[in-house]
N, CA, C and O atoms as a CHARMM CRD file, in Angstrom:
* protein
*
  296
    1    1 UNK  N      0.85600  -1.16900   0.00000 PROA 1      0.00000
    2    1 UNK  CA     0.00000   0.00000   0.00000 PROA 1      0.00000
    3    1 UNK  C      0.90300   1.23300   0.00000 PROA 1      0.00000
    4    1 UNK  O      1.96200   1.26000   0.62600 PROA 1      0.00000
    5    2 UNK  N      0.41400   2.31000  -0.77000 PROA 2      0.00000
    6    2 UNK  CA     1.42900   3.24400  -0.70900 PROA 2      0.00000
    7    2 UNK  C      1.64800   4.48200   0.29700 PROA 2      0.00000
    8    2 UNK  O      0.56800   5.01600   0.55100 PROA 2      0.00000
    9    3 UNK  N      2.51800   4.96400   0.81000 PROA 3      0.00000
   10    3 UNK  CA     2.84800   5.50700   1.74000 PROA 3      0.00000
   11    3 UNK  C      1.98100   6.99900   2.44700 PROA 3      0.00000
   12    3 UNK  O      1.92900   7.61800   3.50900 PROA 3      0.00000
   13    4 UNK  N      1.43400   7.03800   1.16000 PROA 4      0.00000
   14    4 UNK  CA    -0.00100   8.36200   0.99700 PROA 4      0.00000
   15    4 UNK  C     -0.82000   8.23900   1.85800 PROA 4      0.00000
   16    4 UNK  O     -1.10700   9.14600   2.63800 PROA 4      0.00000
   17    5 UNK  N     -1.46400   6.81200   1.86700 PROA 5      0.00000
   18    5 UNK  CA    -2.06200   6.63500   2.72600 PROA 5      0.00000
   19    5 UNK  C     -1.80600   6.59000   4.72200 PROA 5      0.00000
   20    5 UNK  O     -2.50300   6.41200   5.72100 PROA 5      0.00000
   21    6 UNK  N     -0.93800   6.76200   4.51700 PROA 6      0.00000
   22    6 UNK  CA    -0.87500   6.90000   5.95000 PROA 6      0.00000
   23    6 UNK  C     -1.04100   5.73800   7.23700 PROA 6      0.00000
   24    6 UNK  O     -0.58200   4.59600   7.21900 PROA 6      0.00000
   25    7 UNK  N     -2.04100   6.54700   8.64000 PROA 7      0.00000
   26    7 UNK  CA    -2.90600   5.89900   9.01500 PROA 7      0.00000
   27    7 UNK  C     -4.18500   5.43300   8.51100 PROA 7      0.00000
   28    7 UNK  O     -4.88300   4.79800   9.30200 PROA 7      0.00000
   29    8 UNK  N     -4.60500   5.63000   7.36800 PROA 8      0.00000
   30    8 UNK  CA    -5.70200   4.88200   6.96700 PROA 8      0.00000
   31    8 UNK  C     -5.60600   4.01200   6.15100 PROA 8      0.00000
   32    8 UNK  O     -6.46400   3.83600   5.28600 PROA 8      0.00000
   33    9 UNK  N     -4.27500   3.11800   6.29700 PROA 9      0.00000
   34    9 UNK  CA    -3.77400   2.23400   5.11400 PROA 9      0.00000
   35    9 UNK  C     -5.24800   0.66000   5.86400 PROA 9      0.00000
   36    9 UNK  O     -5.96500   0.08400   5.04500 PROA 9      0.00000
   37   10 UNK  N     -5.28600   0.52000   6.52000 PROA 10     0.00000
   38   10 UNK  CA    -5.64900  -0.46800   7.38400 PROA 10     0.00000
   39   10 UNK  C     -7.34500  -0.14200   6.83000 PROA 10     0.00000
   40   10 UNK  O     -7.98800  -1.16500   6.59600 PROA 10     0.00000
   41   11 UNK  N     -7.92900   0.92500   6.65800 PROA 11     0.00000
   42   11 UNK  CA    -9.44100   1.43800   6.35600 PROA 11     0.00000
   43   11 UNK  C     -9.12100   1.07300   4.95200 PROA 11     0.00000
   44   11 UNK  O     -9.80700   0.26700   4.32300 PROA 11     0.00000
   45   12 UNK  N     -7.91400   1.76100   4.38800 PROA 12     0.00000
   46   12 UNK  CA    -7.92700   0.98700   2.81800 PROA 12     0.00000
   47   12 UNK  C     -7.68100   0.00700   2.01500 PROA 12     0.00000
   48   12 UNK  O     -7.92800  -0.29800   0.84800 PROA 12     0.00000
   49   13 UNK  N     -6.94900  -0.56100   3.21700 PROA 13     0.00000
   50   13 UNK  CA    -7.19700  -2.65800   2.65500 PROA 13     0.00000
   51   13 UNK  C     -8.61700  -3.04800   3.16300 PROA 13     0.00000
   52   13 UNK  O     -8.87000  -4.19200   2.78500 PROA 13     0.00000
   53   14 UNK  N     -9.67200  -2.48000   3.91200 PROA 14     0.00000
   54   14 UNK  CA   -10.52800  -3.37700   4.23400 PROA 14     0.00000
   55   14 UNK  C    -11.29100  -2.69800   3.08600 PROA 14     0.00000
   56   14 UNK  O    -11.21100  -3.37600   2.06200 PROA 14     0.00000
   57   15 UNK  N    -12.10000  -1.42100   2.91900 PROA 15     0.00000
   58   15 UNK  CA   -12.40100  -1.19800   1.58700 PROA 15     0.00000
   59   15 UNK  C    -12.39000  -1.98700   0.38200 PROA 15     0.00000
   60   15 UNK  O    -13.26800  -2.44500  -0.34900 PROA 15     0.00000
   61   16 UNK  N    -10.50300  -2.01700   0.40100 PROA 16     0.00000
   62   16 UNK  CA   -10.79100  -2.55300  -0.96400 PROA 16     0.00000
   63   16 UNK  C    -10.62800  -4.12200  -0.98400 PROA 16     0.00000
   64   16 UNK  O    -10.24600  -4.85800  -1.89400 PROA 16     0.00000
   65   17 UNK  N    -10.93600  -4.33600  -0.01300 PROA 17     0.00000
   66   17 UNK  CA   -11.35400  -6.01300   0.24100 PROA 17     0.00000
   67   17 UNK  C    -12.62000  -6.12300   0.05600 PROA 17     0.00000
   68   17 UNK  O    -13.14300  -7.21100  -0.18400 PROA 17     0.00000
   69   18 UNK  N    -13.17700  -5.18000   0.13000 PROA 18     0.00000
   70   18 UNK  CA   -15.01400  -5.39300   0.29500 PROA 18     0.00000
   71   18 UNK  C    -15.32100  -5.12600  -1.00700 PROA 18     0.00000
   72   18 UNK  O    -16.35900  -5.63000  -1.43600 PROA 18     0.00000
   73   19 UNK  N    -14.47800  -4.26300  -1.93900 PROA 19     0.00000
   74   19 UNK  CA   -15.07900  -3.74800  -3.15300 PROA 19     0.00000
   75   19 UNK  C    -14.93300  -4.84200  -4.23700 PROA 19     0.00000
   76   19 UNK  O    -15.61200  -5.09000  -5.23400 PROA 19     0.00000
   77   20 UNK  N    -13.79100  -5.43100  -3.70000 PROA 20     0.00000
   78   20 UNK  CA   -13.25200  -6.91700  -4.47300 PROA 20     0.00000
   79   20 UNK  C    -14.26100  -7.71500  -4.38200 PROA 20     0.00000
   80   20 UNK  O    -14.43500  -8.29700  -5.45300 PROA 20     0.00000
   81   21 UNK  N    -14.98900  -7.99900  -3.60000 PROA 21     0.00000
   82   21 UNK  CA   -16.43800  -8.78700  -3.72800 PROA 21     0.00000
   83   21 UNK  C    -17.52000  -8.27000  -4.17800 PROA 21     0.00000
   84   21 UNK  O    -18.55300  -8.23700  -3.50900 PROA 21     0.00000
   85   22 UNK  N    -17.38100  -7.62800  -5.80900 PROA 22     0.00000
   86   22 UNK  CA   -18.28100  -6.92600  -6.29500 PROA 22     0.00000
   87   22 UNK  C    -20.00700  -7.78100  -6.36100 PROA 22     0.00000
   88   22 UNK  O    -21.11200  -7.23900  -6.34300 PROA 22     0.00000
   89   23 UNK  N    -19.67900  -9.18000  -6.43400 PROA 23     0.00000
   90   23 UNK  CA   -21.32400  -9.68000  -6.96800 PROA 23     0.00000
   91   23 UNK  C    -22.08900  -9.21700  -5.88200 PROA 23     0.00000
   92   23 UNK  O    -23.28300  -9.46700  -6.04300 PROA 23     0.00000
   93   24 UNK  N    -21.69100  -8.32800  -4.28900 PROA 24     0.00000
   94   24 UNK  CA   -22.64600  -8.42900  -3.64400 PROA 24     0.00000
   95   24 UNK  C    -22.55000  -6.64000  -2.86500 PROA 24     0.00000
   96   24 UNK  O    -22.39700  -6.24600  -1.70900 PROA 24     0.00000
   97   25 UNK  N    -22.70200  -6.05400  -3.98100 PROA 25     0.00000
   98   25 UNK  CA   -22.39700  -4.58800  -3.48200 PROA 25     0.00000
   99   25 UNK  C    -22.92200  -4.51600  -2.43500 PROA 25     0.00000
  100   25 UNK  O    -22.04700  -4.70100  -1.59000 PROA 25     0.00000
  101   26 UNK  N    -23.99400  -4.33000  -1.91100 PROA 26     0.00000
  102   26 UNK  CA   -24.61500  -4.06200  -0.55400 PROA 26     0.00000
  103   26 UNK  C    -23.91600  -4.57300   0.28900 PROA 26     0.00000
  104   26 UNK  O    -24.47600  -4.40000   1.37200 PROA 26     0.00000
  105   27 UNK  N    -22.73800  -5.26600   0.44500 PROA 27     0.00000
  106   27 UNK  CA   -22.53700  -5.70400   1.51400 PROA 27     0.00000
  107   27 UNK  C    -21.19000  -5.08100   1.64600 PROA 27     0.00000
  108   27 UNK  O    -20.49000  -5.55800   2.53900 PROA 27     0.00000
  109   28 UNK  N    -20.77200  -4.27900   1.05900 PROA 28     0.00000
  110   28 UNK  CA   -18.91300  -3.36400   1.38200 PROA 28     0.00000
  111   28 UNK  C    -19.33700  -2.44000   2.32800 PROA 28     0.00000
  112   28 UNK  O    -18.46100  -1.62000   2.60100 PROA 28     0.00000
  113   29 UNK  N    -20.33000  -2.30500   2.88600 PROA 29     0.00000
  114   29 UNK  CA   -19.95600  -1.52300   4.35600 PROA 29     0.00000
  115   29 UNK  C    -19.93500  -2.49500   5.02600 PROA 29     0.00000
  116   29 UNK  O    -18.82000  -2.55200   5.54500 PROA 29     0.00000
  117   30 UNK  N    -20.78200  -3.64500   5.44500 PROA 30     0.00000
  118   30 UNK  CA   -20.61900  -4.73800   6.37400 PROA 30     0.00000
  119   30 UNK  C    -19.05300  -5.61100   6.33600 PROA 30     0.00000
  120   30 UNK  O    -18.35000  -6.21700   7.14500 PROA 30     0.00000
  121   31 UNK  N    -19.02300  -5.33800   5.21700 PROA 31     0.00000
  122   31 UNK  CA   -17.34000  -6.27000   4.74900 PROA 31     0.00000
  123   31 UNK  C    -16.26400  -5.00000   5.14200 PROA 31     0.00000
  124   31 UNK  O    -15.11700  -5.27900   5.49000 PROA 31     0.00000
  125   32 UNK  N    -16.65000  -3.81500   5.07100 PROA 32     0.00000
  126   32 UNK  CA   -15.01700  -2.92500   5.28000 PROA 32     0.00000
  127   32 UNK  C    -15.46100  -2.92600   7.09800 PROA 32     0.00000
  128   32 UNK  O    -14.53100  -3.42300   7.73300 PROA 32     0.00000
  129   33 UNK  N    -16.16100  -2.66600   7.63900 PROA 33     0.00000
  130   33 UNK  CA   -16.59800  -2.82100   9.03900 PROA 33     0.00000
  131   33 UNK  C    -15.79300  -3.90200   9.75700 PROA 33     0.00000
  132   33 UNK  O    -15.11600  -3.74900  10.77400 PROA 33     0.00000
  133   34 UNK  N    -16.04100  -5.35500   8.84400 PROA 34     0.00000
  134   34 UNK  CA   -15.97100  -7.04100   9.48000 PROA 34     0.00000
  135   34 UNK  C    -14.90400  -7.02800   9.30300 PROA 34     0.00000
  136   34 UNK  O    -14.40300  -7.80800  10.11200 PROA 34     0.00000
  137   35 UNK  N    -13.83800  -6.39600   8.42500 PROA 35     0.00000
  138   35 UNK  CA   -12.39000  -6.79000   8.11700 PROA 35     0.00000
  139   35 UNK  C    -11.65700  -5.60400   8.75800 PROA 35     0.00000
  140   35 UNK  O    -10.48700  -5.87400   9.02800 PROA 35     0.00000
  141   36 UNK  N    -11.99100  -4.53500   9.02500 PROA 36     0.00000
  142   36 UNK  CA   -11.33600  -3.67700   9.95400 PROA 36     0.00000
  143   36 UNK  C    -10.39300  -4.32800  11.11700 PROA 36     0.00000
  144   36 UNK  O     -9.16700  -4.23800  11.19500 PROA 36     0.00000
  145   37 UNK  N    -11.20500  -4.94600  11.92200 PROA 37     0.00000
  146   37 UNK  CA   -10.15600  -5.33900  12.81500 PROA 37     0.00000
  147   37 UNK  C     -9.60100  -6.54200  12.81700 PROA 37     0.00000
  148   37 UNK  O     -8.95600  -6.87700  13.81100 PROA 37     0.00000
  149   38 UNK  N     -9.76600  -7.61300  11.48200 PROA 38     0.00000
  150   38 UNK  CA    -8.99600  -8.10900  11.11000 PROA 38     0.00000
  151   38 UNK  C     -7.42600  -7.60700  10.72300 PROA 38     0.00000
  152   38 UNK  O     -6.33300  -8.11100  10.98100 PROA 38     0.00000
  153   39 UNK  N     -7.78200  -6.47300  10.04000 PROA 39     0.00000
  154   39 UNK  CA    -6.40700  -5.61300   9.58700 PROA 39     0.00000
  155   39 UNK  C     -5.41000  -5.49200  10.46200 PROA 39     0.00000
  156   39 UNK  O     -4.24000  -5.87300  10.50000 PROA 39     0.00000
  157   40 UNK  N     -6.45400  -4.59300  11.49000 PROA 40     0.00000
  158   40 UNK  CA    -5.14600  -4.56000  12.40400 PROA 40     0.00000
  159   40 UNK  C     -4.76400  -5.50300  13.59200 PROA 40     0.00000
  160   40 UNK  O     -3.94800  -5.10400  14.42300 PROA 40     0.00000
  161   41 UNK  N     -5.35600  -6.80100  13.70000 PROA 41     0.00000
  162   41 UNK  CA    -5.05100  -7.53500  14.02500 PROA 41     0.00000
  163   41 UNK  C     -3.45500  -8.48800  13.16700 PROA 41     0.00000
  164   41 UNK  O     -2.63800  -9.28400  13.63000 PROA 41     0.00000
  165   42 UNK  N     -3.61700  -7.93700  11.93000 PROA 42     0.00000
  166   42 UNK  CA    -2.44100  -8.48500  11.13400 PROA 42     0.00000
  167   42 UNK  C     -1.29200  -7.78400  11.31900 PROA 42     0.00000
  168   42 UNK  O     -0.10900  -8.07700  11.14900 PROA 42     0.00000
  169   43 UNK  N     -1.97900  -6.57600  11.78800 PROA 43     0.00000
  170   43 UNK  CA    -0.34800  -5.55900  11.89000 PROA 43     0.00000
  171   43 UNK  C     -0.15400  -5.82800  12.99300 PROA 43     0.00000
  172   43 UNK  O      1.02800  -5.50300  13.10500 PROA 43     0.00000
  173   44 UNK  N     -0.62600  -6.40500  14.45500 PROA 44     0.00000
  174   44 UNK  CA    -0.26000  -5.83900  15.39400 PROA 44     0.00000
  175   44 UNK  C      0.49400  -7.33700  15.98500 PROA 44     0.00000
  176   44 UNK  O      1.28400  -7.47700  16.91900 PROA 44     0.00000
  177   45 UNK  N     -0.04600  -8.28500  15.11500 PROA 45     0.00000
  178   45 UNK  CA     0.20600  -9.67500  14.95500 PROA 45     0.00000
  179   45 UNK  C      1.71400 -10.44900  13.98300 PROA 45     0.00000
  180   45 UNK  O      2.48000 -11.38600  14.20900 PROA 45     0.00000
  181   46 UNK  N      1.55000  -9.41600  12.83700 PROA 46     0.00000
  182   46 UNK  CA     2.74900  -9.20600  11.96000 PROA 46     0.00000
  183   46 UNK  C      2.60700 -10.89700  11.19600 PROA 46     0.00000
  184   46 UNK  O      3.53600 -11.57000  10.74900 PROA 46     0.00000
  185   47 UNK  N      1.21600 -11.23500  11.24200 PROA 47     0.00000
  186   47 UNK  CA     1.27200 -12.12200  10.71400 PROA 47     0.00000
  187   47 UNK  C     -0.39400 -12.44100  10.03900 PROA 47     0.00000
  188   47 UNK  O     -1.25200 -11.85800  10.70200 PROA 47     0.00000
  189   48 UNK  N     -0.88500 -13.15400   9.00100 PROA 48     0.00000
  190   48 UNK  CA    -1.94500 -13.04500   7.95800 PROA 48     0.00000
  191   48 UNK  C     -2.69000 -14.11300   8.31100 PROA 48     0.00000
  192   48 UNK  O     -3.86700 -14.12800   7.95100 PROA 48     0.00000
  193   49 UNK  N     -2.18500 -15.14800   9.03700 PROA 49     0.00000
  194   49 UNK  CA    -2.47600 -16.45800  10.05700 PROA 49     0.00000
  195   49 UNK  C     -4.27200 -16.44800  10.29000 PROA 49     0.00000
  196   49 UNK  O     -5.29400 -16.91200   9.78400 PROA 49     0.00000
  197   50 UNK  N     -3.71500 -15.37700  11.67400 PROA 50     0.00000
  198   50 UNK  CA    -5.53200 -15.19300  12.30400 PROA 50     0.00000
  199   50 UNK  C     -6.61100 -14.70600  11.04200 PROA 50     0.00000
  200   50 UNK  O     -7.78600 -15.04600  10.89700 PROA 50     0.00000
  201   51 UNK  N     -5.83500 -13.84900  10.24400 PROA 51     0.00000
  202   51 UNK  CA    -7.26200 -13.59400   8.95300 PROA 51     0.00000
  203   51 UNK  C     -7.60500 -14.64900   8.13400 PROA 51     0.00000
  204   51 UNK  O     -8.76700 -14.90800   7.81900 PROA 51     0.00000
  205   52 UNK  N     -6.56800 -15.30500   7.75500 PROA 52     0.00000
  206   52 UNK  CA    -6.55200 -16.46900   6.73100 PROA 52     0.00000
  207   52 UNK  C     -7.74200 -17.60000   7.65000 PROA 52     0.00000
  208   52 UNK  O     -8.74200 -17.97900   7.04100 PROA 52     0.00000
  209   53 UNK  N     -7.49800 -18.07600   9.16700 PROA 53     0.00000
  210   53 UNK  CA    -8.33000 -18.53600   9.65700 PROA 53     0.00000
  211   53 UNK  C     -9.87400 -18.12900  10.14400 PROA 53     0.00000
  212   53 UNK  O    -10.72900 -18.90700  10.56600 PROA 53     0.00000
  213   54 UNK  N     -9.98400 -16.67100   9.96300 PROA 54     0.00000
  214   54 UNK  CA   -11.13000 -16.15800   9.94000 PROA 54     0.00000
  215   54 UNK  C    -11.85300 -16.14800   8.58700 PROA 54     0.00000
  216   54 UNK  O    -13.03300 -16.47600   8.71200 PROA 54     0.00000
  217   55 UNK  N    -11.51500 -15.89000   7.43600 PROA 55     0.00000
  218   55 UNK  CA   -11.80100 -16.23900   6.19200 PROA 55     0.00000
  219   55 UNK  C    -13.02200 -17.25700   6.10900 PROA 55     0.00000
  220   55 UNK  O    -14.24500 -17.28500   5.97100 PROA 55     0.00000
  221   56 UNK  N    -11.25000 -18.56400   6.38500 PROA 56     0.00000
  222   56 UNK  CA   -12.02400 -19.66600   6.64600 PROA 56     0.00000
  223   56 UNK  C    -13.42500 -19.84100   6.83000 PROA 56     0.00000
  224   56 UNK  O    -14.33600 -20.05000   6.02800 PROA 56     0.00000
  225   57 UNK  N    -13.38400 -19.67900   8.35000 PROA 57     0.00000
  226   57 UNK  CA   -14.30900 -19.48300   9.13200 PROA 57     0.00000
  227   57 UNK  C    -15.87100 -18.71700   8.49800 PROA 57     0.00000
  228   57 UNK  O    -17.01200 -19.17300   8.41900 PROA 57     0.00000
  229   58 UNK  N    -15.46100 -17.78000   8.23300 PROA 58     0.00000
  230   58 UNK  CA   -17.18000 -17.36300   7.63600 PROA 58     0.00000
  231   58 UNK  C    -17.14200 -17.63800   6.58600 PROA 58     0.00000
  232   58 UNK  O    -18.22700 -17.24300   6.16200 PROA 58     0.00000
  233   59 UNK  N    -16.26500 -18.37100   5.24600 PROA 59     0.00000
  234   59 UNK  CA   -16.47700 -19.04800   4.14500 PROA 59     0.00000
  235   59 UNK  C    -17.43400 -20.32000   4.88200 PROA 59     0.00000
  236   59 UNK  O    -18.62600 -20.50200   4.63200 PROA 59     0.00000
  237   60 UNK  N    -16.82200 -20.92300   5.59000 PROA 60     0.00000
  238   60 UNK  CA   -17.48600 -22.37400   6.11800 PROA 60     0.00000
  239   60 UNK  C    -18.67500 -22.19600   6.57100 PROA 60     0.00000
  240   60 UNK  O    -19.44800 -23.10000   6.25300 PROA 60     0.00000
  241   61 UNK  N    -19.25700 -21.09600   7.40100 PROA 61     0.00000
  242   61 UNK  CA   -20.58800 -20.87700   8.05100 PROA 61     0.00000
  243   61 UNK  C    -21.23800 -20.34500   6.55000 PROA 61     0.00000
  244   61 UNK  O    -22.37300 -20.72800   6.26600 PROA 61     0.00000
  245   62 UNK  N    -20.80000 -19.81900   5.98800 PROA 62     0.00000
  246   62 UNK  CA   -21.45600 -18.78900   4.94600 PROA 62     0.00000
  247   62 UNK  C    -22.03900 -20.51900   4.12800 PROA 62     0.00000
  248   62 UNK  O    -23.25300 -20.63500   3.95700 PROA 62     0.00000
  249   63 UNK  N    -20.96400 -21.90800   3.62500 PROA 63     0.00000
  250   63 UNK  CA   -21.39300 -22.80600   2.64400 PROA 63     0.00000
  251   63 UNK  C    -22.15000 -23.48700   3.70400 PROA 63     0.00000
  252   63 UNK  O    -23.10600 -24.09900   3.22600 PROA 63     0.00000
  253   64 UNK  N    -22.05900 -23.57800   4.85800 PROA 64     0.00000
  254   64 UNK  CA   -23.12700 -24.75600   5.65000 PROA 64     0.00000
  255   64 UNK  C    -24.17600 -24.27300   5.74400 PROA 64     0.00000
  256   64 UNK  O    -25.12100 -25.02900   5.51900 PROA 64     0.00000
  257   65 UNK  N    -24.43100 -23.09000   6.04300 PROA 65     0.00000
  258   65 UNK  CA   -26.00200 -22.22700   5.70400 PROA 65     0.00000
  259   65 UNK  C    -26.51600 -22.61000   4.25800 PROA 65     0.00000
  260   65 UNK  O    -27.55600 -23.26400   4.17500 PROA 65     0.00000
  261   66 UNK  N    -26.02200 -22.33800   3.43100 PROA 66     0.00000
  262   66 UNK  CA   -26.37800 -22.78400   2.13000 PROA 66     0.00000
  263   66 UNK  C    -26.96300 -23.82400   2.02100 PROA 66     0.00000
  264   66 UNK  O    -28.08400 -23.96100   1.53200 PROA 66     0.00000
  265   67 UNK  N    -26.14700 -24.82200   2.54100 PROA 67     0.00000
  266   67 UNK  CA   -26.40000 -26.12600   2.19200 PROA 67     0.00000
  267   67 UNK  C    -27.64600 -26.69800   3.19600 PROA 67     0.00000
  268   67 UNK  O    -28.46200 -27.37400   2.56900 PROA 67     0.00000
  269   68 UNK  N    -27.88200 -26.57500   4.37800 PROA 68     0.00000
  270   68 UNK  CA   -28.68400 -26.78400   5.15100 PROA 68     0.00000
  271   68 UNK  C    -29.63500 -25.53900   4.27600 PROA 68     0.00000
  272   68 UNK  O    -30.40400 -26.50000   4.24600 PROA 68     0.00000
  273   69 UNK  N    -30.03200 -24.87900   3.86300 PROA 69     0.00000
  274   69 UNK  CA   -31.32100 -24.46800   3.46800 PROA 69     0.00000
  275   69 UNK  C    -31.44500 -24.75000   2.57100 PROA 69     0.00000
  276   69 UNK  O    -32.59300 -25.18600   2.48900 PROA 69     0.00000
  277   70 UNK  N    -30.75500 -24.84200   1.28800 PROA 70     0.00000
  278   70 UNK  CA   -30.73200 -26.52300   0.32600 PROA 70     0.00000
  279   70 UNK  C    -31.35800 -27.73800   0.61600 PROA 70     0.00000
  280   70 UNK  O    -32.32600 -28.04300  -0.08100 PROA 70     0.00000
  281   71 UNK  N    -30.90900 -28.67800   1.72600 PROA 71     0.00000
  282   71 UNK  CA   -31.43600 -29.28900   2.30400 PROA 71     0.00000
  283   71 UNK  C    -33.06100 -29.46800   3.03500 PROA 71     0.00000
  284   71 UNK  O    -33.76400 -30.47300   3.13800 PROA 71     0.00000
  285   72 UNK  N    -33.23100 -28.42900   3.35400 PROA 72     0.00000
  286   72 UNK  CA   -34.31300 -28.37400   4.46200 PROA 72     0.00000
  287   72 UNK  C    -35.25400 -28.17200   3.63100 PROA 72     0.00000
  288   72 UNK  O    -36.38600 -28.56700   3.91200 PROA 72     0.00000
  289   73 UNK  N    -34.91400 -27.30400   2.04400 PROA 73     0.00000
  290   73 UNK  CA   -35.92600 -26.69900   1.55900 PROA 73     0.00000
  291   73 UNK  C    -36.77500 -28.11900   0.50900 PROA 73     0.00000
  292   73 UNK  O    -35.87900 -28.73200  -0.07200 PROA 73     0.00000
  293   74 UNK  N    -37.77000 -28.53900   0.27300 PROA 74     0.00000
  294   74 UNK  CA   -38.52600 -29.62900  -0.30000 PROA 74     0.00000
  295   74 UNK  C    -38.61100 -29.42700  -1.88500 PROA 74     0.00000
  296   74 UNK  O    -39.21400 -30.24600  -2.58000 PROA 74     0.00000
């Protein structure tokens, strides 16, 4: 990220993490919000570990919801 940014380098990776998931515009305030303190959990951590496992994490809840209302539905 370039040096312009400053202190809001951390507001502008989560941004443009959220904008990167264009199929679901409505949701880049909930996504720059949810990844905020992921961010700086990476800086303060110096490591991508805990996000990579949070990812995870609401990828997996996000496909088991799916699939259980898949399921359930007749």
């Amino acid at each position: 990220m370039p040096s312009q940014f400053g202190r809001l380098k951390p507001a502008a990776h989560s941004l443009l993490f959220a904008i990167y998931h264009f199929d679901t515009p409505w949701m880049i305030p909930v996504r720059t919000l949810g990844i905020l303190p992921l961010t700086y959990t990476t800086i303060h951590t110096h490591s991508v570990r805990p996000c990579i496992i949070a990812h995870c994490l609401v990828n997996l809840a996000n496909f088991s919801d799916s699939i259980s209302r898949r399921i359930g539905t007749p």
